[in-house]
Short mmCIF file of the C-alpha atoms (twelve columns), coordinates in Angstrom:
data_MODEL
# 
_entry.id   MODEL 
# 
loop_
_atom_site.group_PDB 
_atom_site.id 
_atom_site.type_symbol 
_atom_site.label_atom_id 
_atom_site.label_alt_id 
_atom_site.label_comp_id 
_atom_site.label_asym_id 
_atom_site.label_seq_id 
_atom_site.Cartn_x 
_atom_site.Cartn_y 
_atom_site.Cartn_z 
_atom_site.pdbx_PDB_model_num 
ATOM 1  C CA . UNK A 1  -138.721 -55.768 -28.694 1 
ATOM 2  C CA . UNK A 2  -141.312 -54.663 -26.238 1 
ATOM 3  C CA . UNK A 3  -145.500 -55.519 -27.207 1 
ATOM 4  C CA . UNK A 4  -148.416 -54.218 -26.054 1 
ATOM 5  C CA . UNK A 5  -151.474 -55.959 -26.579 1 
ATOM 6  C CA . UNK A 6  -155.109 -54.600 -26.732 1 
ATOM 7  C CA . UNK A 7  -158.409 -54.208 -28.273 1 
ATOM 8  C CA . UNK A 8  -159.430 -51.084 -30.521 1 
ATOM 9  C CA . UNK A 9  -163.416 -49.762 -30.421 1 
ATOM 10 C CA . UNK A 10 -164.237 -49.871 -33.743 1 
ATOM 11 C CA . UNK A 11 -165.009 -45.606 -33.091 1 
ATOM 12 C CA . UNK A 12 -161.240 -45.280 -32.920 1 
ATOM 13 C CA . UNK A 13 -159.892 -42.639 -35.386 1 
ATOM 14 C CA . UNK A 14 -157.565 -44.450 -37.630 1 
ATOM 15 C CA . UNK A 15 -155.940 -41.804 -38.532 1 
ATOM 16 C CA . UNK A 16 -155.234 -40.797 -34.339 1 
ATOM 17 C CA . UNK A 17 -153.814 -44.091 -34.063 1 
ATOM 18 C CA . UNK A 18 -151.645 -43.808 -36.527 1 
ATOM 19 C CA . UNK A 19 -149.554 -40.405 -35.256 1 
ATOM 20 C CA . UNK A 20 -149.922 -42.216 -31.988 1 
ATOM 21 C CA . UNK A 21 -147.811 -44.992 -33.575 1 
ATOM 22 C CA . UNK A 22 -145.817 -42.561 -35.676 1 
ATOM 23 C CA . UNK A 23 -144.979 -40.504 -32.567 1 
ATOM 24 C CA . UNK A 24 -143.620 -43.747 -30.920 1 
ATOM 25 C CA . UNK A 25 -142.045 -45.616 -33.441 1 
ATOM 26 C CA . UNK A 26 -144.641 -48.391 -33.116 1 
ATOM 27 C CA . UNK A 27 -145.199 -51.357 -35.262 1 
ATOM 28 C CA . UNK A 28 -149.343 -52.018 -35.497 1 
ATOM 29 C CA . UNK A 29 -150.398 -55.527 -36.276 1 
ATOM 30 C CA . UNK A 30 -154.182 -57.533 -36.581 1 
ATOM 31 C CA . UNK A 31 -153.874 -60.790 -33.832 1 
ATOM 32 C CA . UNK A 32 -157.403 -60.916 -34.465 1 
ATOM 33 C CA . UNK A 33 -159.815 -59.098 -36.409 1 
ATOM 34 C CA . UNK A 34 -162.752 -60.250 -34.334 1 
ATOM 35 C CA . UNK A 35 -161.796 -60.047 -31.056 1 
ATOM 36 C CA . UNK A 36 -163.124 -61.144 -28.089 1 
ATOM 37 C CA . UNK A 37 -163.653 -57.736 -26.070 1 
ATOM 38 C CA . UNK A 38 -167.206 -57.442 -27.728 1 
ATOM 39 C CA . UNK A 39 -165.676 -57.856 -31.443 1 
ATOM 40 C CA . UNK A 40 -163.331 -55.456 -31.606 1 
ATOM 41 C CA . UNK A 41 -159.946 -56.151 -33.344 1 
ATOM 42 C CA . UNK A 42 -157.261 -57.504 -31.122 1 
ATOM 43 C CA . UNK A 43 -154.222 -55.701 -31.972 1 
ATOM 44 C CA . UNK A 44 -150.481 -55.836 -31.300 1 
ATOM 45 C CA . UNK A 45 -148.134 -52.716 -30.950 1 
ATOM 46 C CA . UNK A 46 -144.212 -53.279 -31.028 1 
ATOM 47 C CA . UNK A 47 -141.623 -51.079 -29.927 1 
ATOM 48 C CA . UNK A 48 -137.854 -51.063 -29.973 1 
ATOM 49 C CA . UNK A 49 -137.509 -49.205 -26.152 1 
ATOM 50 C CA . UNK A 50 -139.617 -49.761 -23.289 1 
ATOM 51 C CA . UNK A 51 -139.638 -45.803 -22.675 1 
ATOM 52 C CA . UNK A 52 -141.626 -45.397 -25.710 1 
ATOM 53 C CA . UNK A 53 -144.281 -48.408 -24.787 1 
ATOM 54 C CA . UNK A 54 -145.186 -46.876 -22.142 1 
ATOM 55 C CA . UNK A 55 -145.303 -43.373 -23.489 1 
ATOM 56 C CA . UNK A 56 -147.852 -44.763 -25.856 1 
ATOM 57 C CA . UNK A 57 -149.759 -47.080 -23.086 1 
ATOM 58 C CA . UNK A 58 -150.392 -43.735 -21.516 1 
ATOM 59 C CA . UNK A 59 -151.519 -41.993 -24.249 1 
ATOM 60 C CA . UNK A 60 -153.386 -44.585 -25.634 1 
ATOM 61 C CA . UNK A 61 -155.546 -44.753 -22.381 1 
ATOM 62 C CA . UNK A 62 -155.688 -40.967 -21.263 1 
ATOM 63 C CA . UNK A 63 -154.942 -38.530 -24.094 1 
ATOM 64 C CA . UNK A 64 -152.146 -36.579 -24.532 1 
ATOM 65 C CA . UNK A 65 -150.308 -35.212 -21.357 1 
# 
């Protein structure tokens, strides 16, 4: 298993995150619902491939290619 670990703004479109997970096969989970990045939820994404971590790490920070 490969993780990612970040913080979500609470303006993130649920629903974007979702196909983003969808479209990489990733497992979303709550480390922390207040986080300490201002607040926001602390979140952990799993993956089965490294390929599709960083697919998703990409996306995740600069849109779609």
């Amino acid at each position: 298993m490969f993780e990612f670990r970040t913080d979500i703004d609470y303006n993130c479109s649920i629903g974007e995150l979702a196909e983003l997970c969808e479209k990489y096969n990733a497992t979303i989970s709550i480390i922390q619902a207040d986080g300490p990045a201002g607040g926001n939820p602390f979140i952990s994404f799993l993956f089965t491939t490294q390929s599709d971590m960083d697919n998703f790490e990409y996306e995740f920070y600069h849109g779609p290619s």
